[in-house]
C-alpha positions in Angstrom: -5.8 -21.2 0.0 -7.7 -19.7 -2.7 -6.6 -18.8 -6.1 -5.8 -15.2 -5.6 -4.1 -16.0 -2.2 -1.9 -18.5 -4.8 -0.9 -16.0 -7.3 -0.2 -13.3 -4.6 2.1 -16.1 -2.9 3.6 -16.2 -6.2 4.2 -12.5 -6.3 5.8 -12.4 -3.0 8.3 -15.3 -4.0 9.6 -13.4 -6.6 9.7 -10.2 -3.7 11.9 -12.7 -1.6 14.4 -13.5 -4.4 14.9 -10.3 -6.0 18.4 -9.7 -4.7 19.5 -13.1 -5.9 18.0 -12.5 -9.8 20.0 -11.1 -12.2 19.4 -8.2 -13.6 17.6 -9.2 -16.6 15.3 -11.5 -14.5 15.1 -8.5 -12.1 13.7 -6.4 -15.2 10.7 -9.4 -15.9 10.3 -9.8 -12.3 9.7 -6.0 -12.3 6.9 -6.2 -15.1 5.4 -9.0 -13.6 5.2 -7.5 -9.8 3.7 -4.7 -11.5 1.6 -5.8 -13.8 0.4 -9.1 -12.3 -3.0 -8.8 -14.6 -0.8 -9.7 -17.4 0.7 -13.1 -16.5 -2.3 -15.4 -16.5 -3.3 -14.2 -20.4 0.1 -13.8 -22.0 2.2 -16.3 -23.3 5.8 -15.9 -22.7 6.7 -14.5 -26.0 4.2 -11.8 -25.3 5.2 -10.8 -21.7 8.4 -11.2 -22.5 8.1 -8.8 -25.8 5.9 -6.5 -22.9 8.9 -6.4 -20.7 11.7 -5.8 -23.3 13.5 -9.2 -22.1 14.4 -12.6 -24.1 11.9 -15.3 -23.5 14.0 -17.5 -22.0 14.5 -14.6 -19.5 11.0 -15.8 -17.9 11.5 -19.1 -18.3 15.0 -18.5 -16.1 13.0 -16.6 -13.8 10.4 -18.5 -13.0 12.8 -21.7 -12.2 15.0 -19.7 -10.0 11.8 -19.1 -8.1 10.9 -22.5 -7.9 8.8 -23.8 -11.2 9.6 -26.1 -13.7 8.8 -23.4 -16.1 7.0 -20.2 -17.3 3.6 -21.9 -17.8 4.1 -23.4 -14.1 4.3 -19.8 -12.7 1.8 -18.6 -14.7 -0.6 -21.4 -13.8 -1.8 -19.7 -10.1 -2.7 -16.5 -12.5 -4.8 -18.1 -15.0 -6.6 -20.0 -12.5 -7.3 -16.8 -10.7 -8.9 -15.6 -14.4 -10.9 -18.5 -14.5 -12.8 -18.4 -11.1 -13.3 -14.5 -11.0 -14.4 -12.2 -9.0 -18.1 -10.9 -7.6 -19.3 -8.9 -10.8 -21.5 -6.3 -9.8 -24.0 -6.1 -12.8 -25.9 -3.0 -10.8 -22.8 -0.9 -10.3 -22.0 -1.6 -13.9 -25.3 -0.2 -15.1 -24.6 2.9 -12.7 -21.7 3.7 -13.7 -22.7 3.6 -17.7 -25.4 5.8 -16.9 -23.6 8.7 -15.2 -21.3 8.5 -18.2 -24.2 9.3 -20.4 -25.3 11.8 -18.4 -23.8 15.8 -20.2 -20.8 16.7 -20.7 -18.8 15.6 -17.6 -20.6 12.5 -16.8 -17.7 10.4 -18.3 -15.6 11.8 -16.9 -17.6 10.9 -13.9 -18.2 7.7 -14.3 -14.6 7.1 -14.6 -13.1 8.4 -11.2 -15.8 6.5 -9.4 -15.2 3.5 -11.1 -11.6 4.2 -10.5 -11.8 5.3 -6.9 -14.0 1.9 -5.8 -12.0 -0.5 -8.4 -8.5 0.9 -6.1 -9.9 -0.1 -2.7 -11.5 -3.3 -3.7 -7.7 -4.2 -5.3 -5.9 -3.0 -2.2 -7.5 -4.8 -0.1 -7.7 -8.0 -2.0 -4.3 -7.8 -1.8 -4.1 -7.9 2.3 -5.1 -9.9 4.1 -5.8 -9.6 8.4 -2.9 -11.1 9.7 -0.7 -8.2 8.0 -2.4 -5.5 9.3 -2.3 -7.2 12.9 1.3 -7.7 12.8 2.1 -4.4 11.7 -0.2 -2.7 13.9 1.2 -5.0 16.6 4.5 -3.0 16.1 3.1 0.2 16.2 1.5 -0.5 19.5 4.8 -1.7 21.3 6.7 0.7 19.9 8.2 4.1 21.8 7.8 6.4 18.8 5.7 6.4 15.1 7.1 8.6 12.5 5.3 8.8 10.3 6.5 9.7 6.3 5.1 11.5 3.4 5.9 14.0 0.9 3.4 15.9 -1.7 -0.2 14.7 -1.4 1.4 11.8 0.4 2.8 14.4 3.6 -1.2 15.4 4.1 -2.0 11.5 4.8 0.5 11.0 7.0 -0.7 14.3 8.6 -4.3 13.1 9.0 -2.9 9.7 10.4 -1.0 11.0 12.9 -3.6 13.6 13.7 -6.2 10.5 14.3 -3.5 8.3 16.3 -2.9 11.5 18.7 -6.3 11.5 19.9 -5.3 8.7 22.3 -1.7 7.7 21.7 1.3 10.0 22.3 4.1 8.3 20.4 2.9 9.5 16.8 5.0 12.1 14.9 4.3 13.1 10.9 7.8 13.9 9.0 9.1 16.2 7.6 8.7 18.7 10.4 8.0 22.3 9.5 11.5 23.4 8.6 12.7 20.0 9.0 13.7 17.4 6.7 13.0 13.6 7.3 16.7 12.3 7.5 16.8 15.1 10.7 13.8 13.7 11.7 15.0 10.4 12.4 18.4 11.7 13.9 17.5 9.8 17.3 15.5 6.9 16.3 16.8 3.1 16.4 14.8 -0.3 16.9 12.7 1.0 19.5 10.7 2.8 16.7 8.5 2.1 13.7 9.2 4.3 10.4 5.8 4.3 8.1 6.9 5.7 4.7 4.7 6.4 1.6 5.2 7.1 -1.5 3.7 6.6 -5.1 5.2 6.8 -8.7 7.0 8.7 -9.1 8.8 7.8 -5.5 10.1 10.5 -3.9 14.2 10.4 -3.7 14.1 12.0 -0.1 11.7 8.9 1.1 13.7 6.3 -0.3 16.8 7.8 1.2 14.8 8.6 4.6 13.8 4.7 4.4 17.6 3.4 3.8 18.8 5.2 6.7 16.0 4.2 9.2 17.1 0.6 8.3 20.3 1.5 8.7 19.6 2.9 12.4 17.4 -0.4 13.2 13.7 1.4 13.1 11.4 -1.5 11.8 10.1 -0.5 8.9 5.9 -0.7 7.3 6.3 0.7 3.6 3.1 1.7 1.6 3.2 2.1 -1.7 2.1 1.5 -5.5 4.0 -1.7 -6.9 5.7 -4.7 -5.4 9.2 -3.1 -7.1 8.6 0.0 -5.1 11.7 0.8 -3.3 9.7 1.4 -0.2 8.1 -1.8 -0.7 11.7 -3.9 -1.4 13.0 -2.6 2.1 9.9 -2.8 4.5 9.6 -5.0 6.7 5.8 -5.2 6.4 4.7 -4.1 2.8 1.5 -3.2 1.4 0.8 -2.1 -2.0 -2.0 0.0 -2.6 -3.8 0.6 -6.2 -3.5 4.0 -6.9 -4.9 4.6 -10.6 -7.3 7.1 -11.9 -8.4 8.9 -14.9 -6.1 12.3 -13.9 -2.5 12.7 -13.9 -2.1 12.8 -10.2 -2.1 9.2 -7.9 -5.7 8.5 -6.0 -5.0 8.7 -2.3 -8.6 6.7 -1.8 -7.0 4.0 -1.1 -4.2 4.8 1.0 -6.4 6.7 3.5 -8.7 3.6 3.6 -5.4 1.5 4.3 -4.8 4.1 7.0 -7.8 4.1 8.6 -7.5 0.2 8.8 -4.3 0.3 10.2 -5.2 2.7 12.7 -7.7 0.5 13.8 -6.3 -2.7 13.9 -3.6 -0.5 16.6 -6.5 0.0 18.7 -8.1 -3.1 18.9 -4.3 -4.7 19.7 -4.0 -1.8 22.5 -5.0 -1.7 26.1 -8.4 -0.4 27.0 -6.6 3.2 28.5 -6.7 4.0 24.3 -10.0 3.7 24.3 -10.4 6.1 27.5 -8.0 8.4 26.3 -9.7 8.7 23.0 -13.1 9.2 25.0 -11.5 11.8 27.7 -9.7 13.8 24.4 -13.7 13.9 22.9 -15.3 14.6 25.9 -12.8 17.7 26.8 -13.2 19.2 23.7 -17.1 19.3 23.6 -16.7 20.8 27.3 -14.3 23.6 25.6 -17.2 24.0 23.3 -15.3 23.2 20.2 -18.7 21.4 18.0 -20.8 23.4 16.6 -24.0 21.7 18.4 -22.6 22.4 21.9 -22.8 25.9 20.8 -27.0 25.6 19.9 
């Protein structure tokens, strides 16, 4: 196991405890699920000044989860530091050179570096196995609602939209007119709930997400930080890195995550998807719906 699979074991540890920390070592958990950059070059005074907590607050936490000691738990991090990552000394030189270029070239320069640095971070984070289990669920399920409010609602959208070209079982919630809780009015363990939401989390998808574990639907949560509520109550989690230089959460990310997903579900189906997705193509370029048909 590599050094990054190591410190994201680490980070998952302290995802399995939670409910068993108190609430003081549930407040440096927090900082340290969600800022996991942090841990390998701070010493505990400094994290712990970072998190508003008493040193010995991480040194509690990090034996209830296992180590002898903060610099134990920190150890996987540091390491991780030390070996790096790919640099990409061309992209680098690209992106300084758009920010030089007028006015909005910074400007730029920084969503692209943004938009790039969030996929390569998601998906360092997951790994094959999780997609193929969840996707597994969503295959062998009866019915996929799927969750999203704001920019988030418009994602679900375009992954249900791109499911439905050869699966029937997909639904995006809220409804038009609709609200998610009566959404999931008739859904229990036969069905898979994937909810989304970034900071700030939406109220309605944390309550929509409580009550479809409440009804038995399993659960895949996608979302912004390890203490994401969404993330805390799936049962297959992935955190996706949604920074950029604007006010509003990049969605880059979560629509690559999507696309994934949505293929990992088709290579675990039968080969009818693949026809269906074929027949749904080939009867809309009979109905002359592309442009080229038309020529």
């Amino acid at each position: 196991m590599n050094d990054t699979n190591v410190s994201t074991a680490v980070l998952d540890r302290l995802t399995e405890e939670w409910d068993a920390l108190t609430p003081e070592a549930q407040k440096a958990a927090r900082y340290v699920l969600e800022n996991p950059a942090d841990v390998g070059v701070s010493t505990v005074r400094e994290i712990a000044e970072a998190a508003n907590v008493k040193p010995n607050t991480f040194v509690r936490m990090a034996r209830q989860v296992g180590f002898d000691g903060y610099e134990d738990f920190r150890a996987p991090f540091r390491d991780a530091i030390r070996r790096g990552t790919a640099s990409f000394p061309d992209r680098a030189r690209w992106l300084q050179d758009i920010g030089r270029s007028g006015a909005l070239g910074g400007l730029y320069a920084d969503m692209v570096g943004s938009a790039i640095r969030n996929i390569e971070e998601t998906f360092a984070g997951i790994d094959a196995e999780a997609l193929r289990a969840a996707a597994e669920v969503i295959w062998t399920s009866r019915q996929v609602f799927t969750l999203g409010v704001g920019v988030m609602n418009a994602n679900a959208r375009n992954f249900t939209y791109l499911a439905s070209t050869g699966m029937k079982q997909f639904h995006a919630i809220p409804q038009p007119g609709s609200n998610a809780v009566d959404d999931l009015a008739w859904a229990d363990g036969q069905d898979v709930l994937i909810a989304m939401t970034c900071k700030p989390y939406r109220t309605e998808v944390i309550e929509a997400v409580k009550l479809a574990r409440d009804q038995g639907l399993t659960i895949i949560g996608i979302s912004d930080s390890r203490a994401s509520p969404v993330i805390m109550m799936a049962d297959h989690p992935f955190v996706v890195a949604a920074d950029t230089p604007q006010f509003f959460p990049s969605s880059v990310s979560t629509i690559a995550l999507l696309e994934t997903l949505l293929s990992f579900v088709i290579a675990s189906a039968s080969d009818e998807i693949v026809e269906r997705v074929e027949k749904f193509h080939l009867r809309r370029h009979r109905l002359g719906l592309y442009a080229e048909d038309r020529e």
